[in-house]
MDTraj code that builds the backbone (N, CA, C; nanometers):
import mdtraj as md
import numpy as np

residues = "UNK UNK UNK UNK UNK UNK UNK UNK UNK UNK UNK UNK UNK UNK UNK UNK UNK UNK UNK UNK UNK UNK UNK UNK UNK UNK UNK UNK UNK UNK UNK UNK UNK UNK UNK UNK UNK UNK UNK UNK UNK UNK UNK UNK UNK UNK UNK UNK UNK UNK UNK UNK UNK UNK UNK UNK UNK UNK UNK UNK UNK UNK UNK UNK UNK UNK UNK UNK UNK UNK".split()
xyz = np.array([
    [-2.1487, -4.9242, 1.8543],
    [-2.1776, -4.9195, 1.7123],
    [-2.2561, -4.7932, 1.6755],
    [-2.3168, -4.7504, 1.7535],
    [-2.4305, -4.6239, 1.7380],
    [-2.3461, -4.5386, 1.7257],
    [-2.2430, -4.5271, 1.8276],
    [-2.1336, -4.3940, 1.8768],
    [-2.0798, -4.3692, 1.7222],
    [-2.0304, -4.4630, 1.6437],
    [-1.9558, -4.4951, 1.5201],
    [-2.0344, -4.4126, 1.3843],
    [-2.1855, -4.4354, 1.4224],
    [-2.2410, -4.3735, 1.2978],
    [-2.2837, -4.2617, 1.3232],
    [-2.3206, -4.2129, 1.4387],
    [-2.3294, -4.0259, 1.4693],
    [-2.2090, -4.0110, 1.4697],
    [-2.0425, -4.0512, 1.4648],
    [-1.9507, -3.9990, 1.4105],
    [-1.9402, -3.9838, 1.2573],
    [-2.0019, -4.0568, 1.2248],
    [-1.9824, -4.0481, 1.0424],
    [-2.0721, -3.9584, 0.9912],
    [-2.2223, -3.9441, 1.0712],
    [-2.3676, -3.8416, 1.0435],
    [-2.3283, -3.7068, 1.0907],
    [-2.2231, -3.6584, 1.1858],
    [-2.1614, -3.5109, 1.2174],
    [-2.0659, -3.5134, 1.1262],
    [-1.9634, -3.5807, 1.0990],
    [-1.8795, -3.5828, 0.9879],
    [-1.9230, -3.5031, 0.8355],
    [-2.0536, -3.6054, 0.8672],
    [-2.1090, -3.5812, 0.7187],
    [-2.1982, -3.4171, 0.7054],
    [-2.2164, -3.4104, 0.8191],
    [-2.2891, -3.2846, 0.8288],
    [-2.1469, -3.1225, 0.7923],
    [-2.0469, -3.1950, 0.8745],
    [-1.9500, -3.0794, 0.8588],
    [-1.9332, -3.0485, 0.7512],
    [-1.8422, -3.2097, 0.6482],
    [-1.8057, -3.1799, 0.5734],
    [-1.9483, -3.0826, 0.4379],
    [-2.0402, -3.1138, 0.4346],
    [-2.1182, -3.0593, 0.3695],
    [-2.1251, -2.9305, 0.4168],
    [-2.1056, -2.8797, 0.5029],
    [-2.1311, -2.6703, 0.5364],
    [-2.0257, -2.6263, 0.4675],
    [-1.8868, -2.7201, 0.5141],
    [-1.7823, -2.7041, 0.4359],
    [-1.7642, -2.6972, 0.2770],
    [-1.8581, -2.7207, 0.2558],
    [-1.8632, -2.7347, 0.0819],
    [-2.0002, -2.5950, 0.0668],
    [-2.0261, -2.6157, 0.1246],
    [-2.1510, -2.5195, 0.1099],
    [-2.1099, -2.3510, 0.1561],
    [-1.9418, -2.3211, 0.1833],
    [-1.8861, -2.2139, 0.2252],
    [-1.8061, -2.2234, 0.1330],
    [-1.7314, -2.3022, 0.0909],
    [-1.6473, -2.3314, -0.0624],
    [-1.7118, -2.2773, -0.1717],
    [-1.8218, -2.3097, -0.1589],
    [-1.9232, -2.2834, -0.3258],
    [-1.9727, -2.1400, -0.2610],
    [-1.9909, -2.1302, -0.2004],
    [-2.0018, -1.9507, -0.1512],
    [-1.9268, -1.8618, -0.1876],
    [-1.7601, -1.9071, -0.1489],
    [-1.6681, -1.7793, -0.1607],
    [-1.6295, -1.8057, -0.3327],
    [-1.6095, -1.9216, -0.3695],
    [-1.6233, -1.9564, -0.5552],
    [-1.7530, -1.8166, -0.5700],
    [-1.8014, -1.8506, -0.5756],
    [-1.9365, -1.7730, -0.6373],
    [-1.9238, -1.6198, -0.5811],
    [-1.9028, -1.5992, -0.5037],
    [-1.8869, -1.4392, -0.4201],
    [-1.6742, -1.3595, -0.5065],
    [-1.6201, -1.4821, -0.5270],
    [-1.4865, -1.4266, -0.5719],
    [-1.5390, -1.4177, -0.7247],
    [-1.5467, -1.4734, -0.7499],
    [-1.6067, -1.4890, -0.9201],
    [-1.6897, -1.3877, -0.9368],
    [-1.8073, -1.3247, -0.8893],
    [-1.8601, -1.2298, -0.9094],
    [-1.7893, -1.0725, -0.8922],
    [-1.6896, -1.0983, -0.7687],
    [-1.6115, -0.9857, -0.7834],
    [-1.5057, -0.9869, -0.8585],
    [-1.4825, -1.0516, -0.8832],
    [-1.3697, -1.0634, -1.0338],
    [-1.4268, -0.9850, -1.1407],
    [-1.5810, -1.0556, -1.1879],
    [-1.6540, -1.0548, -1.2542],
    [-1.6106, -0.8501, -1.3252],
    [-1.6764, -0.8361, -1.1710],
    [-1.7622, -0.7049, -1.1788],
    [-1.6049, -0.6131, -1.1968],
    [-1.5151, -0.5875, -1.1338],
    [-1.3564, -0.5791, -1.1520],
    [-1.3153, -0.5793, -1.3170],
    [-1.3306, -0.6295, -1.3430],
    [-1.2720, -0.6627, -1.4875],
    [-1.3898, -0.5116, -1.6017],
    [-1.4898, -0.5594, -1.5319],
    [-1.6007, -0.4297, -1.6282],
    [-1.5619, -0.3124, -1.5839],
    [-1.5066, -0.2894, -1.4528],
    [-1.4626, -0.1742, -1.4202],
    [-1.3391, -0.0982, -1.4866],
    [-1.2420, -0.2001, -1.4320],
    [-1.0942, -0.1775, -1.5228],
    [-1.0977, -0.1456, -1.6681],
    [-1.2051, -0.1990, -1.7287],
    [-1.2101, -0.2104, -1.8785],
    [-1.3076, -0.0276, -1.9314],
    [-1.3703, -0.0552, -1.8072],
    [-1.4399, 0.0875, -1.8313],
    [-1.3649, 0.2108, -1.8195],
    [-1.2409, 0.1925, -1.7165],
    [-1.1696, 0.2721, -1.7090],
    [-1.0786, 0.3116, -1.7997],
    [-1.0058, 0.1610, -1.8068],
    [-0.9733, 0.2417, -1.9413],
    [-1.0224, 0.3108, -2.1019],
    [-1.1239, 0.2490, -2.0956],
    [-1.1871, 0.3373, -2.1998],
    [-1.2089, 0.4840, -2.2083],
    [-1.1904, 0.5358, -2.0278],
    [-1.2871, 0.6684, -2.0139],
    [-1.1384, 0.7302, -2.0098],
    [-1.0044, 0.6604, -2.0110],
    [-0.8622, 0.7233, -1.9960],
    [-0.8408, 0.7623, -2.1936],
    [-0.8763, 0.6546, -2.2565],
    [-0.8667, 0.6600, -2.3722],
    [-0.9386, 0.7561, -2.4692],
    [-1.0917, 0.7649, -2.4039],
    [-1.1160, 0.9082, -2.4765],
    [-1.0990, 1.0102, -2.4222],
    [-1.0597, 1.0531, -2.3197],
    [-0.9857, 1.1501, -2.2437],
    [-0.8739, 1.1894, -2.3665],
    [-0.8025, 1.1277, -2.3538],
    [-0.6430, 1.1824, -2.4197],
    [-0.6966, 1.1634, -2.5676],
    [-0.7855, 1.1076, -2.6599],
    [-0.8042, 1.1301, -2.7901],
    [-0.8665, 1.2790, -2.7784],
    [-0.9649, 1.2949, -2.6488],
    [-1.0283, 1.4316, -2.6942],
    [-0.8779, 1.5592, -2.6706],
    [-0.8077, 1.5135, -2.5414],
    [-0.7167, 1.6199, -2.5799],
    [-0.5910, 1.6178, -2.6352],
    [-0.6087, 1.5354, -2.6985],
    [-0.4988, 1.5481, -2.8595],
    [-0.5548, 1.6009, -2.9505],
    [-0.6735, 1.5693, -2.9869],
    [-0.7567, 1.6793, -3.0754],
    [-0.7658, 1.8389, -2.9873],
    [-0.7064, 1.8302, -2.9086],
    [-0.7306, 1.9991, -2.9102],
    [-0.8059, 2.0731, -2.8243],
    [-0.9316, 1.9491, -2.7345],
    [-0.9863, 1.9765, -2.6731],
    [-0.9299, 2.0056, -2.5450],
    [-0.9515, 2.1822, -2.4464],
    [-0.9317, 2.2277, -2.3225],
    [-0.9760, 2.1095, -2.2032],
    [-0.9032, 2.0808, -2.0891],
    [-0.9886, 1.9669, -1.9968],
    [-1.1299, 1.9811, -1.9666],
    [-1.2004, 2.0712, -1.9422],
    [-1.2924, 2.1127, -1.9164],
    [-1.3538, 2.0565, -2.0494],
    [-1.3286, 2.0698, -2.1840],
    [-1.3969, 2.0169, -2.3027],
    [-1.3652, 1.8357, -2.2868],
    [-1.2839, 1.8119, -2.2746],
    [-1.2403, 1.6577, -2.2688],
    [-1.3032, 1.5692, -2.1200],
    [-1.3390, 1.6727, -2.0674],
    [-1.4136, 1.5940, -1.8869],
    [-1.5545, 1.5531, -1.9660],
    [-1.5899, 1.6750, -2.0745],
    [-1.7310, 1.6679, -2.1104],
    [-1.7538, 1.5559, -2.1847],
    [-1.6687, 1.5497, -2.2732],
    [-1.6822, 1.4183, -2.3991],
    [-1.6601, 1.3138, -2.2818],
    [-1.5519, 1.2178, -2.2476],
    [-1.5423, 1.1642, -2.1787],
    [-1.6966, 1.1047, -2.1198],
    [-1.7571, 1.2171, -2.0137],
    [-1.8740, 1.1885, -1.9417],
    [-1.9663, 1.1399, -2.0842],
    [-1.9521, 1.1685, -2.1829],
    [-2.0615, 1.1517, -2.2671],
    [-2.0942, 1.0508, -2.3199],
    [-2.2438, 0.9499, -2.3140],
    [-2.2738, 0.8294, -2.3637],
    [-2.2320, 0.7941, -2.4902],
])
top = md.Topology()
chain = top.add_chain()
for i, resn in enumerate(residues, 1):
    res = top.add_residue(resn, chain, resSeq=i)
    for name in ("N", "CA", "C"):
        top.add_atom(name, md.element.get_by_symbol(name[0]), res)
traj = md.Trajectory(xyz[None], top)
């Protein structure tokens, strides 16, 4: 009968790390998603004033500058 419930108390121990590595990579994928998405979005923004500055006219060297600019 003893043997029966340190099978159910390791059981119970596994399955809990197991959840506790689940909610890890949730939380570790989600944050890199997260951070991914601000990137992509930043990028394209910095593609978008790129080509507005040189459609207006601006040389690359003038359009690298705007671009970089807050």
């Amino acid at each position: 009968m003893i043997a029966a419930w340190n099978g159910v108390f390791v059981l119970g121990i596994l399955m809990a790390i197991a959840w506790l590595i689940l909610v890890t990579l949730a939380t570790a994928i989600d944050f890199i998603w997260d951070l991914r998405g601000v990137h992509v979005l930043r990028g394209l923004g910095r593609v978008a004033r790129y080509a507005l500055a040189r459609l207006s006219g601006a040389n690359a060297s003038q359009a690298h500058r705007i671009v970089l600019q807050k």
